[in-house]
LUMTIVO-548312 format. One record per residue (C-alpha): z, y, x; residue in one letter; chain; residue number from 1. Coordinates in nm, 4 decimals, always signed. Layout:
N
+----------+----------+----------+----+----+-----+
:       up :    north :     east : aa : ch :   i :
+----------+----------+----------+----+----+-----+
:        Z :        Y :        X :  A :  A : NUM :
...
+----------+----------+----------+----+----+-----+
This chain:
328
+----------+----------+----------+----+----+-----+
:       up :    north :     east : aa : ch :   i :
+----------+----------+----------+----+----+-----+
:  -7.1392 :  +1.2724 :  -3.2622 :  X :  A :   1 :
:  -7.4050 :  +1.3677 :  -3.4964 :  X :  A :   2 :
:  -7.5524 :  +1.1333 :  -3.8106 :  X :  A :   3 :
:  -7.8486 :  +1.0056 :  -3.6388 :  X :  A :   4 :
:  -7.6612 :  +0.9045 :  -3.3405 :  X :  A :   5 :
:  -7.3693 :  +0.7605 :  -3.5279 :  X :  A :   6 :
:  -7.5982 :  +0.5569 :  -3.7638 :  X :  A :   7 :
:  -7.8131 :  +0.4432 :  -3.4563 :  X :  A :   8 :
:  -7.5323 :  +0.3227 :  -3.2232 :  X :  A :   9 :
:  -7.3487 :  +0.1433 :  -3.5946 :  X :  A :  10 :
:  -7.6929 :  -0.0212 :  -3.6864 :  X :  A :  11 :
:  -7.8349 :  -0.1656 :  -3.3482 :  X :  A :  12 :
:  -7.5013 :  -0.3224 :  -3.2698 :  X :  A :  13 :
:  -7.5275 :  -0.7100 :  -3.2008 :  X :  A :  14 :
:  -7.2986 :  -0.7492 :  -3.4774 :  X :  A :  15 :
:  -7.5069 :  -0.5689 :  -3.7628 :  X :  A :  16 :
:  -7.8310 :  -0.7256 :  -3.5674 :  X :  A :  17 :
:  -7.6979 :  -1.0681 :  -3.5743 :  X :  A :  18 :
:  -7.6259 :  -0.9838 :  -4.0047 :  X :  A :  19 :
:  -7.9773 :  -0.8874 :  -4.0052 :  X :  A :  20 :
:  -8.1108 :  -1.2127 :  -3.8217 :  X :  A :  21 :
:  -7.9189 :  -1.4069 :  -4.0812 :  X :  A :  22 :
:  -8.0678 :  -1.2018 :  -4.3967 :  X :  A :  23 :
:  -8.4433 :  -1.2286 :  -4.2555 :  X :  A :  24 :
:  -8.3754 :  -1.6084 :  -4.1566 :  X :  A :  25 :
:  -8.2625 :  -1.6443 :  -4.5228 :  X :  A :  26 :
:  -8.5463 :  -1.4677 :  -4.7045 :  X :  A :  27 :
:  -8.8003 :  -1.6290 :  -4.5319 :  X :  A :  28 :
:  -8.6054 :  -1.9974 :  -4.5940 :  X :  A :  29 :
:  -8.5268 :  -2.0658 :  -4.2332 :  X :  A :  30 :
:  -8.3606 :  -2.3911 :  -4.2066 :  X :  A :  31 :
:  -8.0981 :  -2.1933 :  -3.9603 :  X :  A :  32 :
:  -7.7357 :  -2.2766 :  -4.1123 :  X :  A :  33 :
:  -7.3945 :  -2.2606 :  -3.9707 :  X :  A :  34 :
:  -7.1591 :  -2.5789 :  -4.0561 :  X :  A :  35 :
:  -6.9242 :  -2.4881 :  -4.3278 :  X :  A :  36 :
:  -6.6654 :  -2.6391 :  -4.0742 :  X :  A :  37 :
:  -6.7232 :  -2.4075 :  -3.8235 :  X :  A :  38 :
:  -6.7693 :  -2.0956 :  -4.0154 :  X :  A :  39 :
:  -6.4358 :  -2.1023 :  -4.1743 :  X :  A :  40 :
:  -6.2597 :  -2.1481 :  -3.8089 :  X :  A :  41 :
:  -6.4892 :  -1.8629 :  -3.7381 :  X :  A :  42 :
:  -6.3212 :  -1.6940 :  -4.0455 :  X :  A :  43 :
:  -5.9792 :  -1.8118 :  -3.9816 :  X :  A :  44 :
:  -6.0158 :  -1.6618 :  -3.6028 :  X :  A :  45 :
:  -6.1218 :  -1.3197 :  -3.7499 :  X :  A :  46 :
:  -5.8637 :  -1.2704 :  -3.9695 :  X :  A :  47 :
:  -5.5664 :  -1.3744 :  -3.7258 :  X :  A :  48 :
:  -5.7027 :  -1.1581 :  -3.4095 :  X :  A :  49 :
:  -5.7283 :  -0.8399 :  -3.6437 :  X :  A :  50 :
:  -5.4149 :  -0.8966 :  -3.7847 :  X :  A :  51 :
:  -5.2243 :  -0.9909 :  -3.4507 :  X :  A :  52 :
:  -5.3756 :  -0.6575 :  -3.2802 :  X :  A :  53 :
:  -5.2902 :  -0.4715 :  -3.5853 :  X :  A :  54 :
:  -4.9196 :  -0.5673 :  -3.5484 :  X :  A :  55 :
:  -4.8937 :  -0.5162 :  -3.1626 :  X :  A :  56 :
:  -5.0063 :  -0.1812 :  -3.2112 :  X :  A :  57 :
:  -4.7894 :  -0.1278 :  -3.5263 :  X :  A :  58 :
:  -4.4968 :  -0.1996 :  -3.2489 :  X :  A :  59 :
:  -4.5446 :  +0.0775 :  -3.0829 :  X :  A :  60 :
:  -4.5856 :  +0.3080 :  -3.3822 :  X :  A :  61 :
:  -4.3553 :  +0.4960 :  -3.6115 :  X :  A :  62 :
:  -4.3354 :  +0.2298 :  -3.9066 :  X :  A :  63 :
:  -4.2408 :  +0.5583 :  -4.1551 :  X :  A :  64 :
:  -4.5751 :  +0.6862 :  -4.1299 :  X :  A :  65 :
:  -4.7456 :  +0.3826 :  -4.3577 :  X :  A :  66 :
:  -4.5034 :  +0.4652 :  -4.6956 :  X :  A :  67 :
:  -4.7628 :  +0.7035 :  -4.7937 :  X :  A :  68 :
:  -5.0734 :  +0.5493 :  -4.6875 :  X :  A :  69 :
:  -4.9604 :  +0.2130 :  -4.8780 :  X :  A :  70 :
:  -4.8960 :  +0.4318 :  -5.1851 :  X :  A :  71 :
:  -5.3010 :  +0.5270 :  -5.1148 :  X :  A :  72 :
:  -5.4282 :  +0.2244 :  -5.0628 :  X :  A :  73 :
:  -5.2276 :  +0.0175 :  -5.3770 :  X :  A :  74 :
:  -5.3247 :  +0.3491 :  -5.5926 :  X :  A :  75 :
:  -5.7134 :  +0.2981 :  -5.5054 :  X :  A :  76 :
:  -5.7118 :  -0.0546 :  -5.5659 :  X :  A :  77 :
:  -5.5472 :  -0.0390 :  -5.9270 :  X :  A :  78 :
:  -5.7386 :  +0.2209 :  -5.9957 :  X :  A :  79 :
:  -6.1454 :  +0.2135 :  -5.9234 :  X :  A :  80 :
:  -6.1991 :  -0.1294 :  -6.1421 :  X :  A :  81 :
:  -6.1353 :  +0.1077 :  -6.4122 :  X :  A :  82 :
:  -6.3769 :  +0.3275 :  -6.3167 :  X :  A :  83 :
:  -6.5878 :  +0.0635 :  -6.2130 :  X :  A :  84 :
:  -6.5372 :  -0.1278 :  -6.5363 :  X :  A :  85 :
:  -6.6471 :  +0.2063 :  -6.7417 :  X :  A :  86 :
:  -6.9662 :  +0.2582 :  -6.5024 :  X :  A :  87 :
:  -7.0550 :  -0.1177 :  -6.5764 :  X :  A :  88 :
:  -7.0079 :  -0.0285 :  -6.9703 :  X :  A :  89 :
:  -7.1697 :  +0.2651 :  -6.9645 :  X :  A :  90 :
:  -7.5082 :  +0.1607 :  -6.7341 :  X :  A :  91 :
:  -7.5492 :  -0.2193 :  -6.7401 :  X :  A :  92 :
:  -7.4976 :  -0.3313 :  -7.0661 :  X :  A :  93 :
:  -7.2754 :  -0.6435 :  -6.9529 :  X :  A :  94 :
:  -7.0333 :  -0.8035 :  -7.1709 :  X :  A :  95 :
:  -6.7251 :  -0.7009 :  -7.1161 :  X :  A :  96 :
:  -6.5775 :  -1.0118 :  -6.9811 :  X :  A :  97 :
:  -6.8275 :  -0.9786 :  -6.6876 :  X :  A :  98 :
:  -6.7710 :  -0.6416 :  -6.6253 :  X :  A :  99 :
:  -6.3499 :  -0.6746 :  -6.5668 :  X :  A : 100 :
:  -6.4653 :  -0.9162 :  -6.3833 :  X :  A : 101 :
:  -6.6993 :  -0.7357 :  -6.1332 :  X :  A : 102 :
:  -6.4800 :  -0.4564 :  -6.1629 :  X :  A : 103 :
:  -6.1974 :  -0.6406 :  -6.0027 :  X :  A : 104 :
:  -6.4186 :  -0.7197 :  -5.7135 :  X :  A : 105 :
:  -6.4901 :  -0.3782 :  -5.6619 :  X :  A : 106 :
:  -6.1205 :  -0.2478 :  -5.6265 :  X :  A : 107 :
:  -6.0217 :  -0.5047 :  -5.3809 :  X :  A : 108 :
:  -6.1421 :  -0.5714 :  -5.0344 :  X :  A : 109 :
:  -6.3545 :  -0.7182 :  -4.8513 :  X :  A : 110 :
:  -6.2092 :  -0.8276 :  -4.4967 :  X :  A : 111 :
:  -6.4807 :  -0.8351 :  -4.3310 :  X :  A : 112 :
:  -6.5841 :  -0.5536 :  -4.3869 :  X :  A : 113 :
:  -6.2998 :  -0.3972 :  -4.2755 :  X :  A : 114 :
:  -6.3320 :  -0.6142 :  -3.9423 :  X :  A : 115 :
:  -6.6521 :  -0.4675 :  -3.8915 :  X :  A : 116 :
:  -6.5528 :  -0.1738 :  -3.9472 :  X :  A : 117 :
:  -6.2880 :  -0.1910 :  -3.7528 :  X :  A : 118 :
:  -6.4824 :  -0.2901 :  -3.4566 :  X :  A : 119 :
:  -6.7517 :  -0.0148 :  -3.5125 :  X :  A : 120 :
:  -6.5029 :  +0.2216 :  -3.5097 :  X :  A : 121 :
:  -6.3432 :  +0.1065 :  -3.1474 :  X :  A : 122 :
:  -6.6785 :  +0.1245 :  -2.9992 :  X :  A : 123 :
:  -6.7401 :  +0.4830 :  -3.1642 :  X :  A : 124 :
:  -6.4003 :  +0.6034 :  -3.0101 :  X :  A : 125 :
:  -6.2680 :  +0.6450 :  -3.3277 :  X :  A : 126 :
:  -6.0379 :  +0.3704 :  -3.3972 :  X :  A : 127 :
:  -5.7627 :  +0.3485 :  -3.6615 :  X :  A : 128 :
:  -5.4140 :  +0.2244 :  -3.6458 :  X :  A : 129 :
:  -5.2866 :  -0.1156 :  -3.6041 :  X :  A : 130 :
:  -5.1374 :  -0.0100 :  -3.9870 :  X :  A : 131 :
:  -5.4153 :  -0.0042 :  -4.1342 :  X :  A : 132 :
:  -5.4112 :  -0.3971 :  -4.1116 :  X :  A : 133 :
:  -5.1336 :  -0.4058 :  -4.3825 :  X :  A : 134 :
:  -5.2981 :  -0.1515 :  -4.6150 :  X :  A : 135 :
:  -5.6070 :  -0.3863 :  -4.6184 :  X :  A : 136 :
:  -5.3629 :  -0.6643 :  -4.7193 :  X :  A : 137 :
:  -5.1612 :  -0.3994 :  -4.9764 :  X :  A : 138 :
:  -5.5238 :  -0.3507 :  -5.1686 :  X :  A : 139 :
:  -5.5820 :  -0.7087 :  -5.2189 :  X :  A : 140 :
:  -5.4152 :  -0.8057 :  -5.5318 :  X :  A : 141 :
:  -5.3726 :  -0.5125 :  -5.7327 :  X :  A : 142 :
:  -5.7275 :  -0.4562 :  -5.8530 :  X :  A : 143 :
:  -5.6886 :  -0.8112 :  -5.9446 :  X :  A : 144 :
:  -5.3874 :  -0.7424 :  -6.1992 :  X :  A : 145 :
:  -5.6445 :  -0.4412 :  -6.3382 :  X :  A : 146 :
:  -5.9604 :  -0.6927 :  -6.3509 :  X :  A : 147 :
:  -5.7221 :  -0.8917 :  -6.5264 :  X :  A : 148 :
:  -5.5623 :  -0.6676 :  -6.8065 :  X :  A : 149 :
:  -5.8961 :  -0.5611 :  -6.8555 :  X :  A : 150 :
:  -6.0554 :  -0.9021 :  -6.9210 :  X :  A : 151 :
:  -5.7211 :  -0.9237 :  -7.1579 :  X :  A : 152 :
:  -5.8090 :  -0.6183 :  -7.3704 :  X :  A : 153 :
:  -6.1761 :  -0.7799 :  -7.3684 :  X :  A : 154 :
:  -6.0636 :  -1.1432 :  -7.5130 :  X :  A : 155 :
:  -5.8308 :  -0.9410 :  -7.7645 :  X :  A : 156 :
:  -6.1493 :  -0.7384 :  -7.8602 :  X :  A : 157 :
:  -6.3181 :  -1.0304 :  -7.9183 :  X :  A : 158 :
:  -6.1131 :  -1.2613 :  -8.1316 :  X :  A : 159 :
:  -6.0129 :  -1.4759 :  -7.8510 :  X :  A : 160 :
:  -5.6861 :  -1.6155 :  -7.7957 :  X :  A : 161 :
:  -5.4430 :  -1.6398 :  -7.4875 :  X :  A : 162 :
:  -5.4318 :  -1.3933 :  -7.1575 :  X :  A : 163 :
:  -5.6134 :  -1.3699 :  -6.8846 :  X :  A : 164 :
:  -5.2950 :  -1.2961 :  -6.6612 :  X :  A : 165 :
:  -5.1215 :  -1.6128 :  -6.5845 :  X :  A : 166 :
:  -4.8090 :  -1.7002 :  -6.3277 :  X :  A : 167 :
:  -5.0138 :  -1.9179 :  -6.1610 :  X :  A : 168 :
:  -5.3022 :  -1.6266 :  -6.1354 :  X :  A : 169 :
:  -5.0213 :  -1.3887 :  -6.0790 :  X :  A : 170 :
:  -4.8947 :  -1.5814 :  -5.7789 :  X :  A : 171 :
:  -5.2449 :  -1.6843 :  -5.6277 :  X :  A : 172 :
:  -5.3028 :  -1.3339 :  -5.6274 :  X :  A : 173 :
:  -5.0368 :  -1.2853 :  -5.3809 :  X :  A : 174 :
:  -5.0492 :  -1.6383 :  -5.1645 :  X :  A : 175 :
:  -5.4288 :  -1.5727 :  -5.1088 :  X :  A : 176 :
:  -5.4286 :  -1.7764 :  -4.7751 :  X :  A : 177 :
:  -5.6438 :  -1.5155 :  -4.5496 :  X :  A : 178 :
:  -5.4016 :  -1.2543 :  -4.6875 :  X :  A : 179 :
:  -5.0951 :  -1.4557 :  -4.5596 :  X :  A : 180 :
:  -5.2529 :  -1.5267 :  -4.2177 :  X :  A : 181 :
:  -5.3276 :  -1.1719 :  -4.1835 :  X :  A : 182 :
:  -4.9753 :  -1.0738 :  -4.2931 :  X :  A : 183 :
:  -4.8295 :  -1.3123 :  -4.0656 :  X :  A : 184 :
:  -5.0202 :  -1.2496 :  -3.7490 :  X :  A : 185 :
:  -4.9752 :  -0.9250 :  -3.8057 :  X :  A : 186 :
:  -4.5901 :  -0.9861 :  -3.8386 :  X :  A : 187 :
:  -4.6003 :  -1.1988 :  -3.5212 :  X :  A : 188 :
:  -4.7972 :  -0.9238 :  -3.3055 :  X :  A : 189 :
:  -4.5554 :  -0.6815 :  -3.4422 :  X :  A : 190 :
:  -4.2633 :  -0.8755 :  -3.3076 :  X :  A : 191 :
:  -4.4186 :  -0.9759 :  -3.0184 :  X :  A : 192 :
:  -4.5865 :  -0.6231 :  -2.9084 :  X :  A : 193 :
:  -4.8009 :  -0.5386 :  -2.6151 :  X :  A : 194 :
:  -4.6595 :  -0.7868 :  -2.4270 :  X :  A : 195 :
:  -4.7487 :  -1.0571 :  -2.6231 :  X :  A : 196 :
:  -5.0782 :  -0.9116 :  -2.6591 :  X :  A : 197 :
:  -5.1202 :  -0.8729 :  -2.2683 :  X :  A : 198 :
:  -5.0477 :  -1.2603 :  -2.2729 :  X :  A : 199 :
:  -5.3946 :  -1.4166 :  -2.5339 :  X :  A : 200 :
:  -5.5578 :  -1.1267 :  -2.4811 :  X :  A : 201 :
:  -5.8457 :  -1.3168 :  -2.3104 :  X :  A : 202 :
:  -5.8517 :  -1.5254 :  -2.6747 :  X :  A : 203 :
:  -5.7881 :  -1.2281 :  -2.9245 :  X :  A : 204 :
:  -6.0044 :  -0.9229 :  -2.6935 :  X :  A : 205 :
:  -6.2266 :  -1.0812 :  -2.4810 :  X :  A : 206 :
:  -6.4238 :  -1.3016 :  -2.7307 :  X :  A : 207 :
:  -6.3704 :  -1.1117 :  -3.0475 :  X :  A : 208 :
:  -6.6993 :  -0.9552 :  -3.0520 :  X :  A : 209 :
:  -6.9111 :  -1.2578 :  -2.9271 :  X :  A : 210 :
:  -6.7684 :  -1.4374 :  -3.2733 :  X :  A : 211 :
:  -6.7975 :  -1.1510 :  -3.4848 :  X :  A : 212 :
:  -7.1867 :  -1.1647 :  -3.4139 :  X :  A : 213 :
:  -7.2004 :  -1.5332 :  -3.5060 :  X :  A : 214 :
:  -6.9512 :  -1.5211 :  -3.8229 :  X :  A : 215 :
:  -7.2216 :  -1.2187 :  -3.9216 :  X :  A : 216 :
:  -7.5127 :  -1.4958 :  -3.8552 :  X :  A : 217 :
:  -7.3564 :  -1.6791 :  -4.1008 :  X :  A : 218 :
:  -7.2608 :  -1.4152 :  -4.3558 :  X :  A : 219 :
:  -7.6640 :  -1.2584 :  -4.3186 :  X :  A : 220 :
:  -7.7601 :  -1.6132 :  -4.4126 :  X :  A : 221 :
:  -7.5164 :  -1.6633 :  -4.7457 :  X :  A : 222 :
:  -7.6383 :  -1.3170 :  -4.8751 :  X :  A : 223 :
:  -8.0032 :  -1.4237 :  -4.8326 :  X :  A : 224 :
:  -7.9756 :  -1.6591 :  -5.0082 :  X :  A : 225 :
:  -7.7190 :  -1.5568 :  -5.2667 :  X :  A : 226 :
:  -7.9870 :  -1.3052 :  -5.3428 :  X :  A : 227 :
:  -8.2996 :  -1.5727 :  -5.3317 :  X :  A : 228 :
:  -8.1059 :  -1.7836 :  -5.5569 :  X :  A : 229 :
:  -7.9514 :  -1.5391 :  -5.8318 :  X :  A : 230 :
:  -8.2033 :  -1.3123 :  -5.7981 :  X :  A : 231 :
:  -8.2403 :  -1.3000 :  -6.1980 :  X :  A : 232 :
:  -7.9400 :  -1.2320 :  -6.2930 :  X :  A : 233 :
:  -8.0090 :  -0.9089 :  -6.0921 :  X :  A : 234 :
:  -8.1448 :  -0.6245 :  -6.2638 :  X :  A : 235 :
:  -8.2046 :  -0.2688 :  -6.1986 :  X :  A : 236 :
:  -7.8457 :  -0.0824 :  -6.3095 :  X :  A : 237 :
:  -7.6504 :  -0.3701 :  -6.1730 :  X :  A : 238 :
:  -7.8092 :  -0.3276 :  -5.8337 :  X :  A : 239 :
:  -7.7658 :  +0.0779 :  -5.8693 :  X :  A : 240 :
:  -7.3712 :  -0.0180 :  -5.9205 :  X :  A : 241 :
:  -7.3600 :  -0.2154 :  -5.6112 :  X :  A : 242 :
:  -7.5158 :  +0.0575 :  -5.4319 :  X :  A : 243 :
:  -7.3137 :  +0.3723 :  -5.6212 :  X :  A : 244 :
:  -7.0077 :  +0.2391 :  -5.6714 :  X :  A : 245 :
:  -6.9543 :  +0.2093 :  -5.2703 :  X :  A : 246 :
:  -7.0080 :  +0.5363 :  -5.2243 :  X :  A : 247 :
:  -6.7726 :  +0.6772 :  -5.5447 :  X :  A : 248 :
:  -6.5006 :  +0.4333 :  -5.3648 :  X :  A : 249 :
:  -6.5204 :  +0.5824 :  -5.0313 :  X :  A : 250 :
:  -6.5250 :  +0.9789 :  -5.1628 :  X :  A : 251 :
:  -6.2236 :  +0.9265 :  -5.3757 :  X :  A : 252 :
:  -6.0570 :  +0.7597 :  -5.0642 :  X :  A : 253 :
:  -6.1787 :  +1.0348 :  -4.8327 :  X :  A : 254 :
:  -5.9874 :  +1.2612 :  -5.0939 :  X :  A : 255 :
:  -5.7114 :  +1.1003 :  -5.0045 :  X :  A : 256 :
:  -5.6875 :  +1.0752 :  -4.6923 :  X :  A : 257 :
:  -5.7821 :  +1.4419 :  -4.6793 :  X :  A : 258 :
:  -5.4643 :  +1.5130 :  -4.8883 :  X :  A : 259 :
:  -5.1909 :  +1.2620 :  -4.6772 :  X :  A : 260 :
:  -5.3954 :  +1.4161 :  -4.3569 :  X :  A : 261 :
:  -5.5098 :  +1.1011 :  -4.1622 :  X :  A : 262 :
:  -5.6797 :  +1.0881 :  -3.8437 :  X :  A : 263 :
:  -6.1304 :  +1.0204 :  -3.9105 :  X :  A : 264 :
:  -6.0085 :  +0.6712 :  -3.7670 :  X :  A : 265 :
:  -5.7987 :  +0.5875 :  -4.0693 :  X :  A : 266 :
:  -5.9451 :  +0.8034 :  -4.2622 :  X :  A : 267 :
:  -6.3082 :  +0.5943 :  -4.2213 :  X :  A : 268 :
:  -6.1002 :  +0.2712 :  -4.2493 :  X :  A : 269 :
:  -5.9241 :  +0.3770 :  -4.6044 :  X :  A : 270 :
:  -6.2625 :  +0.4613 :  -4.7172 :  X :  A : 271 :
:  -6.4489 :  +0.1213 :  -4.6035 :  X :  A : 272 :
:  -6.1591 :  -0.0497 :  -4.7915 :  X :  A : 273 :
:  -6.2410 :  +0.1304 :  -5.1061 :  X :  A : 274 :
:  -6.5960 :  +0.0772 :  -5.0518 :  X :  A : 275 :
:  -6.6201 :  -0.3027 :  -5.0166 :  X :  A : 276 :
:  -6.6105 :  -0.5284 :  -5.2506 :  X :  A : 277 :
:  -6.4350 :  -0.8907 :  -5.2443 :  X :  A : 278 :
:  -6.5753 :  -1.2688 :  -5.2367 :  X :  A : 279 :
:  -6.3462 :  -1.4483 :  -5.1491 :  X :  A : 280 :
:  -5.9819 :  -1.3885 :  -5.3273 :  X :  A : 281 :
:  -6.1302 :  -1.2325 :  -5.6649 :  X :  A : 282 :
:  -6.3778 :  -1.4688 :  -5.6961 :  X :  A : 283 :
:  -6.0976 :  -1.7452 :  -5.6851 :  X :  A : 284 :
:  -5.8886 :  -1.5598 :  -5.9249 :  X :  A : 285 :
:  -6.1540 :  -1.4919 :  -6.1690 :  X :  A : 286 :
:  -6.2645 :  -1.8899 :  -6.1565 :  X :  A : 287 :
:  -5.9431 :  -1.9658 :  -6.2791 :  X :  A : 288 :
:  -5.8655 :  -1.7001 :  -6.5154 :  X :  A : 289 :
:  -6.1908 :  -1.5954 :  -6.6795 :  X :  A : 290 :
:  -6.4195 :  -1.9406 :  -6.6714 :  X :  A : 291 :
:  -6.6137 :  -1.7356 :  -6.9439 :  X :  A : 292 :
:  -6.7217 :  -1.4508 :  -6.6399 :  X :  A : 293 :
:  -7.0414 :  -1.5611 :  -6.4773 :  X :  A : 294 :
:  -6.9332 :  -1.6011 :  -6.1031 :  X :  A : 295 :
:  -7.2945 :  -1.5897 :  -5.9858 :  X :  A : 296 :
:  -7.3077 :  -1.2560 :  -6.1049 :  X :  A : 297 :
:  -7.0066 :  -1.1085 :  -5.9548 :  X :  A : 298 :
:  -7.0708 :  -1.3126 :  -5.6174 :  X :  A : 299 :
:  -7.4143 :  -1.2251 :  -5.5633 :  X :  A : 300 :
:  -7.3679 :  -0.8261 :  -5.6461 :  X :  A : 301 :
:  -7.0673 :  -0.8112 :  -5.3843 :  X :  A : 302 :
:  -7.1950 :  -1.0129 :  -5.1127 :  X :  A : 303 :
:  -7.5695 :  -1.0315 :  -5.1707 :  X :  A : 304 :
:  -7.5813 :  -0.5885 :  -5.2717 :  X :  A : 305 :
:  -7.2626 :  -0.3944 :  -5.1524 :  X :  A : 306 :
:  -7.1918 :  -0.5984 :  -4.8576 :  X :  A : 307 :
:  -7.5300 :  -0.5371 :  -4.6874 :  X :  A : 308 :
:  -7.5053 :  -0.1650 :  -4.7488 :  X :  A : 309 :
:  -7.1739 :  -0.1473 :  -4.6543 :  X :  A : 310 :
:  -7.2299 :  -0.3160 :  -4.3130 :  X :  A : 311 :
:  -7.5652 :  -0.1513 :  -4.2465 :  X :  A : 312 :
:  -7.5553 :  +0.2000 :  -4.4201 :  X :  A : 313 :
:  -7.2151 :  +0.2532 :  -4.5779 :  X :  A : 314 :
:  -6.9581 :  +0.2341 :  -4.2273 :  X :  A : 315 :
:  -7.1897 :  +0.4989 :  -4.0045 :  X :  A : 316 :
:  -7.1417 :  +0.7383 :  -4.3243 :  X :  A : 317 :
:  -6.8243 :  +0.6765 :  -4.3905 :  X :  A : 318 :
:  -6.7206 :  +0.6956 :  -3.9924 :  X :  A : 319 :
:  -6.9196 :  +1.0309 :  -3.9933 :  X :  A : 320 :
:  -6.8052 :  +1.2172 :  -4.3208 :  X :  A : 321 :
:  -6.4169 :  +1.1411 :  -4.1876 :  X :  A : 322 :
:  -6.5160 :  +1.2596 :  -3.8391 :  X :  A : 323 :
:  -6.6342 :  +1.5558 :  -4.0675 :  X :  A : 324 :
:  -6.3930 :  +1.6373 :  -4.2844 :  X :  A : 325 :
:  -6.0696 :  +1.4664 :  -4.1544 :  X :  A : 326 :
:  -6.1394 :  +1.5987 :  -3.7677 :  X :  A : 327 :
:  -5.8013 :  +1.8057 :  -3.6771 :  X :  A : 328 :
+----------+----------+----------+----+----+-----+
């Protein structure tokens, strides 16, 4: 399938549409709004039918195949909020608090994301592995320990006293509660298999997309007006990063994948995950460990910046360079 085709059938999807809706109903202060009670069951339902499909399909795979690919993944999330935090440094002028912090967000994930990716890729006929649910999960906290070490060497730098790294940091890092619902459902559809799958299939298949579109309703209308509201703290190089830095993510991913030889599904998936950005567990982890970093900033940049490009530009590109480069 060719660019133009790729990016058409990606961007006029209900899902991405229904993310669009959101954004316009946002800049134009709609008084459209989800209940905060309904769009974290939305969340919650997300996160447990990707990770249950993800594990019945991991049942009938060969389990020795992920060592590698979970190398990858916990390689790529230690490692770009270095290069992130340098970029910031070198282009943005932050302080460098802020920018260990925002760096961080850049080396873990971003969920959904992935779940839209994910789903693009199914209707592309060029799905991933049920794996690549627990390489998502692998790339969650390490970028956090980097963000974190980083923001140390910064406080150091700076006269200031204590560390940023913490046990309890340390162990929210790894309890983050969507990670441990993905981990478990995946663990459950992985004992249970295709046979447990055949069995809520009409709960975890049959709706998925339908509340995809509406959990994208609600994530057009938080970036809207992240982006209304913090729109200040926004300038010029600090947009270019949320745009760039993407796209540096995904080719050093695509390297990899190029070099452990993974299918264009995977391959696309691995570099979505290095191209998103987090808000939810960084965020949390930076509140409590670096009160100094502005939150807005980081926030706003991830979800208002990257996660727009991501979901409307960065997935067709990525899904086409791996059908590219990765095709066997």
């Amino acid at each position: 399938m060719d660019w133009l085709s790729l990016a058409g059938t990606t961007l006029f999807s209900p899902a991405v549409l229904f993310f669009v809706l959101g954004l316009l109903a946002a800049i134009v202060r709609s008084d459209l709004a989800i209940p905060d009670a309904i769009a974290k069951g939305l969340s919650l339902y997300l996160v447990m039918a990707i990770g249950f499909k993800g594990g019945a399909e991991m049942a009938m795979a060969d389990p020795s195949s992920l060592i590698l690919l979970l190398c990858a993944g916990i390689i790529l999330s230690a490692g770009l909020p270095l290069i992130g935090f340098g970029l910031l440094r070198a282009t943005t002028g932050v302080s460098r608090i802020d920018a260990a912090a925002i760096a961080a967000h850049y080396g873990s994930i971003s969920i959904v994301t992935f779940i839209a990716a994910n789903d693009a890729g199914a209707a592309l006929g060029q799905a991933g592995g049920g794996y690549m649910v627990a390489v998502a999960a692998a790339m969650e906290a390490p970028a956090i320990l980097t963000g974190l070490i980083l923001a140390g060497r910064a406080l150091a730098k700076s006269g200031g006293s204590g560390s940023a790294l913490s046990s309890s940091v340390i162990r929210d890092a790894f309890t983050n509660g969507s990670i441990l619902l993905l981990l478990g459902a995946f663990a459950i559809g992985w004992i249970s298999g295709p046979a447990g799958m055949a069995t809520v299939a009409p709960f975890f298949v049959d709706i998925f997309r339908g509340v995809l579109c509406l959990f994208l309703l609600d994530m057009g209308l938080i970036a809207g007006r992240g982006l209304i509201q913090h729109r200040n703290l926004l300038r010029l190089p600090l947009i270019g990063f949320g745009l760039y830095m993407p796209a540096i993510g995904a080719a050093i991913a695509l390297l990899a994948a190029w070099l452990i030889g993974l299918s264009p599904g995977d391959g696309a998936l691995l570099m979505t995950l290095s191209a998103s950005a987090s808000y939810i567990a960084v965020p949390a982890a930076m509140r409590l460990a670096l009160p100094q970093a502005k939150a807005a900033l980081s926030l706003t940049l991830s979800l208002g910046v990257t996660f727009p490009f991501n979901l409307i530009v960065g997935i067709p590109a990525y899904a086409w360079l791996a059908g590219r480069i990765l095709e066997v």
